[in-house]
N, C-alpha and C positions, 0 to 999 in steps of 0.2 A: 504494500500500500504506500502510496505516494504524497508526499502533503505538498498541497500551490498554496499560492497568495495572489488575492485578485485586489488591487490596488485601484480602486477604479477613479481616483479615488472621493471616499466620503468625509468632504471637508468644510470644515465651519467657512460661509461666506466670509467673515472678516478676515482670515488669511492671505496673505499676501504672497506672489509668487516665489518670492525667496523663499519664503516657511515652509513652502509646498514641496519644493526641490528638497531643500535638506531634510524634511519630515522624509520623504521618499529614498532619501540616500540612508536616512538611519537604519527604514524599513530593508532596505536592499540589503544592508550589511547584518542585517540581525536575523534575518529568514536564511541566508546563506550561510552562517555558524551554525544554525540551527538543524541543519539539513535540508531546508525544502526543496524540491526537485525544481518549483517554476514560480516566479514573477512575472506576473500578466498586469500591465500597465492602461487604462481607459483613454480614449480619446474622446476630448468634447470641448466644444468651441464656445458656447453660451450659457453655461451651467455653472453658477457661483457654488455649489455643493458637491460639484465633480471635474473642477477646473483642472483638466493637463491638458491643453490643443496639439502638445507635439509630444509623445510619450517614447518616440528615439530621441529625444537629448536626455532625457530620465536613463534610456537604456546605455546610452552612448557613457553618461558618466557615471552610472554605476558601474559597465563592467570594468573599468579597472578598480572599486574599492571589495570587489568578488572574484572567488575564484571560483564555484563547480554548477551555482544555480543558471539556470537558463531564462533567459528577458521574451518577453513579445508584448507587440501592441496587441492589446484587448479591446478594442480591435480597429487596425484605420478602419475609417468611414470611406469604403474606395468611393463612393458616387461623389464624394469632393475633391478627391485626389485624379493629377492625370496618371491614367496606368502607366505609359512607357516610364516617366519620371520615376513614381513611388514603385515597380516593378527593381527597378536600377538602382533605387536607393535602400531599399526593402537585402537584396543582391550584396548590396555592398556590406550591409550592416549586418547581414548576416556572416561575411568574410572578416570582418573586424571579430566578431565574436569565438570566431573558429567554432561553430557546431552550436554555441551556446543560444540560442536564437529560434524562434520560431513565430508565425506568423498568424494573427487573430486577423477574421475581416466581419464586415457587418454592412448592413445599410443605411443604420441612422436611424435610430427609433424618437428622436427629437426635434420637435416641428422649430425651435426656434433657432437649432443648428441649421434646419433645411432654410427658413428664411433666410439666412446670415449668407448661404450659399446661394439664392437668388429662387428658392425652390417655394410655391404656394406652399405646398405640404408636403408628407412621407410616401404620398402613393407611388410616385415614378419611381423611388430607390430602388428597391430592391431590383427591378429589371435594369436599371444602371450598374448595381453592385455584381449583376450576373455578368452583363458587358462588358465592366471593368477587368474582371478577373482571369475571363477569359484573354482579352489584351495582353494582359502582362504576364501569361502562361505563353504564350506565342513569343515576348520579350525576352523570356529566360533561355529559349529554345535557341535565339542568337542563329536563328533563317533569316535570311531576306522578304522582307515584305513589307507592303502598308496597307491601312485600311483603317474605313471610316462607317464608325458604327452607327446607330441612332442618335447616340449619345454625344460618344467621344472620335478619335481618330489618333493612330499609333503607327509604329512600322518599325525594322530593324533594316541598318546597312550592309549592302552585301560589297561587290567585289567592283560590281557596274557603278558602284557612287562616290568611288574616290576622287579625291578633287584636283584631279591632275597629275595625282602622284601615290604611291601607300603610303598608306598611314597602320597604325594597329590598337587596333578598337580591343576597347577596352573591355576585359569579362568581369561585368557584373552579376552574374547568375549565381546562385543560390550556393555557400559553402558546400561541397563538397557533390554539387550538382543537384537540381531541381529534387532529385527522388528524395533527397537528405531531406529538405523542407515539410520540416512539417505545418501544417497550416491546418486550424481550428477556427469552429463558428459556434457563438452561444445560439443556445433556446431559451424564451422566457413564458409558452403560450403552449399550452396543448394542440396536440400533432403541428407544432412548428414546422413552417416550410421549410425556415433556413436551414433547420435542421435533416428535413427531406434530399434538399440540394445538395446538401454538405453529404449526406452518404450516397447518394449519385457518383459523386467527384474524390469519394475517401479521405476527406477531412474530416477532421477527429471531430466529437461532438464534446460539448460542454452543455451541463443542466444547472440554470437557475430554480434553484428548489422553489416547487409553489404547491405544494403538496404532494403523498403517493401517487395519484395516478393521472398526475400533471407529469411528473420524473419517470412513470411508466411509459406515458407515449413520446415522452424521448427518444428513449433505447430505442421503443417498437418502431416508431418514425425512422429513425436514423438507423436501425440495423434491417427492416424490411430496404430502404435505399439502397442499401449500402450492397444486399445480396442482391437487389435486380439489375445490377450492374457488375455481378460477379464478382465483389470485393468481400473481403473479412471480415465478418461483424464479431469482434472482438472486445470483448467487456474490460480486458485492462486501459483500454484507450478513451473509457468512458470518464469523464469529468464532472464534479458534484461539486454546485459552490452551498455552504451556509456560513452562519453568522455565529460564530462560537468563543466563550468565554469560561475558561481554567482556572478554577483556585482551590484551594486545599481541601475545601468543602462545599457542597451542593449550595449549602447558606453564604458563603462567603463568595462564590462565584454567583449567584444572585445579586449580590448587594451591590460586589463588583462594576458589574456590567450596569447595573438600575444609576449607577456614576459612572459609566465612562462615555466617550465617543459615541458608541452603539448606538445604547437609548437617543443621545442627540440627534445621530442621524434620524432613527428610526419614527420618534416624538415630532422633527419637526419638519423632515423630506421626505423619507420613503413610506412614511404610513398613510400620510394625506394623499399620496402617487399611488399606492397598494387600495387606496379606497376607490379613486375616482374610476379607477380603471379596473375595478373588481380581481382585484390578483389575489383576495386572502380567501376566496370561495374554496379550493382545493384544501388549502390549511385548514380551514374551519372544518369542512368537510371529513378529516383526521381527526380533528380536536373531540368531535361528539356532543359540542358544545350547540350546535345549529342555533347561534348569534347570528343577527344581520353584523355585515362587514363594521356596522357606523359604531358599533358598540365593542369592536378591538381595542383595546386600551394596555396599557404597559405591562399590567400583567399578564395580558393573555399571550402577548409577543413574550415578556420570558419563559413563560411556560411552553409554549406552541410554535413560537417562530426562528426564536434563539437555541442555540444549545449551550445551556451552561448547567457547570456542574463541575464536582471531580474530575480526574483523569479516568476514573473508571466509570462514571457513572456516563458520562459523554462517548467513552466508547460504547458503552452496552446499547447508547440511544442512536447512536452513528450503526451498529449490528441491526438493530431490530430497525431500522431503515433499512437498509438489507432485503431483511429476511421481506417485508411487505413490498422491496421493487427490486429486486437482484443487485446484482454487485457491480463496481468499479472498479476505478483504479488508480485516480485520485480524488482527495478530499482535498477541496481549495476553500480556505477560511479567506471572508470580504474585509480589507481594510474600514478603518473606520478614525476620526480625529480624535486622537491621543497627546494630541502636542504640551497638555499641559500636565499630563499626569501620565507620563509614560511605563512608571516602571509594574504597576499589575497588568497593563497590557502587553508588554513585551514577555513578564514570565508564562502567561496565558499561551500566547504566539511559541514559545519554546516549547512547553510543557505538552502542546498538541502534536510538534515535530519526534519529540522526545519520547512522549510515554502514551500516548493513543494509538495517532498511526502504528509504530512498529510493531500494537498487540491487536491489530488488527484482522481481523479474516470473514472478509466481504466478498472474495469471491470464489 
């Protein structure tokens, strides 16, 4: 069992982008002692609670304060980026890292990032984000060609477009060639598309927990794709994010987390975003509790949405997740703002790499 960090990140609007960068280089350095396999970094443009717009200068200077954990954006927003460009630069930066690198994509699930990019709303994405990717899979292959999509327009140089003379073009493709790359897409919605697409194309799938049998049709979604295209549906490759907090006792990892970051987030972003948009129907639907959404309130999140508790008590609840939707293969705990009271968050962060995962058996 593998433990990530999804840094996406969740951060008090008043921070400032210095705070943000070094809060991130602490986190970089502290999951990396700790053992975690991956640092998946958020990209977002107009969002004061999730501000990184470039998550390769996060990646670029962490990896020299790391040595074994692996970086990725989580995920570019390719329908903002030009493919050839972010293709080439995606290429390089995974050459800088030697292996350590891998690649999150998405559409953009925020109408005020689409405005900012000149878009009315989210509808056209995703058929951009399909466009995109395909572009810059052509890019890496370093054939000749161009072409112009709905959307965008790309091409590589071949041998007919030197400019009078050789030259030698430069290889930006994927460390140690495209097949090395691995590239992941989150789900957040039952039977997800992106999640569909993604196993069409065998890219790993990641699940935003929204209950049992919201993380059911993950798998189902992404491993029926994944086999009608003749690829391996493979449960170590499957990815679990939740929101979890470690302290010596069930009560003290309560208390914990009802003060730190978490609750912040959760209190004053992601629970009014989980309401309007009916995300806690699946959770409730587990809880047995059959509340309307409006009547979630802090303690039904620590009980219900958080996992906190002991090292053991958080494993047995991380197993008996499990046992009700099968197994993975990593467990990725979601950053959260800790800037003023870091040190029960960081032994939390340790104690999950430390003494959960490795007595794990999920799958």
């Amino acid at each position: 069992m593998k433990t990530g960090f999804f840094h996406t990140p969740y951060i008090l609007p008043k921070r400032t982008a210095r705070q943000v960068f070094d809060w991130s280089m602490e986190l970089a350095m502290l999951t990396d002692e700790a053992g975690y396999a991956d640092f998946m970094i958020g990209e977002h443009y107009t969002l004061a609670w999730e501000n990184i717009p470039c998550p390769e200068i996060i990646i670029g200077a962490a990896a020299r304060l790391t040595k074994r954990i692996r970086f990725a954006p989580m995920a570019h927003l390719l329908p903002y980026h030009n493919p050839a460009t972010l293709a080439t630069q995606v290429g390089w930066l995974s050459q800088v890292l030697e292996g350590r690198y891998f690649l999150g994509v998405a559409p953009g699930g925020h109408h005020t990032d689409a405005i900012l990019h000149g878009h009315d709303n989210i509808g056209e994405l995703q058929a951009k984000m399909f466009e995109a990717l395909e572009l810059m899979e052509r890019v890496w292959q370093r054939q000749p060609f161009k072409e112009r999509t709905a959307h965008f327009q790309a091409g590589y140089p071949g041998p007919a477009d030197f400019p009078g003379y050789e030259i030698d073009y430069a290889d930006n493709s994927p460390w140690g060639g495209r097949d090395k790359l691995e590239i992941a897409v989150t789900g957040l919605t039952k039977n997800s598309s992106s999640l569909k697409w993604a196993g069409e194309r065998n890219y790993s799938p990641i699940s935003f927990f929204g209950g049992t049998e919201v993380m059911k049709s993950h798998w189902d979604t992404w491993a029926a794709a994944a086999a009608s295209k003749g690829h391996a549906a493979d449960r170590s490759r499957f990815r679990v994010t939740r929101d979890i907090f470690i302290a010596d006792s069930d009560a003290e990892a309560r208390r914990l987390a009802m003060n730190s970051g978490l609750a912040d987030s959760w209190r004053e972003y992601l629970g009014p975003i989980y309401k309007k948009f009916n995300l806690f129907q699946g959770i409730i639907e587990d809880s047995g509790t059959d509340i309307d959404p409006s009547q979630v309130d802090m303690e039904f999140l620590a009980e219900h949405v958080w996992l906190c508790g002991s090292p053991e008590t958080v494993r047995r609840k991380l197993e008996l997740m499990a046992e009700k939707t099968g197994g993975w293969g990593e467990i990725i705990v979601n950053s959260h703002d800790n800037i003023d009271n870091p040190k029960p968050y960081f032994e939390s962060l340790q104690r999950l790499a430390k003494e959960v995962t490795p007595k794990l058996h999920v799958l």
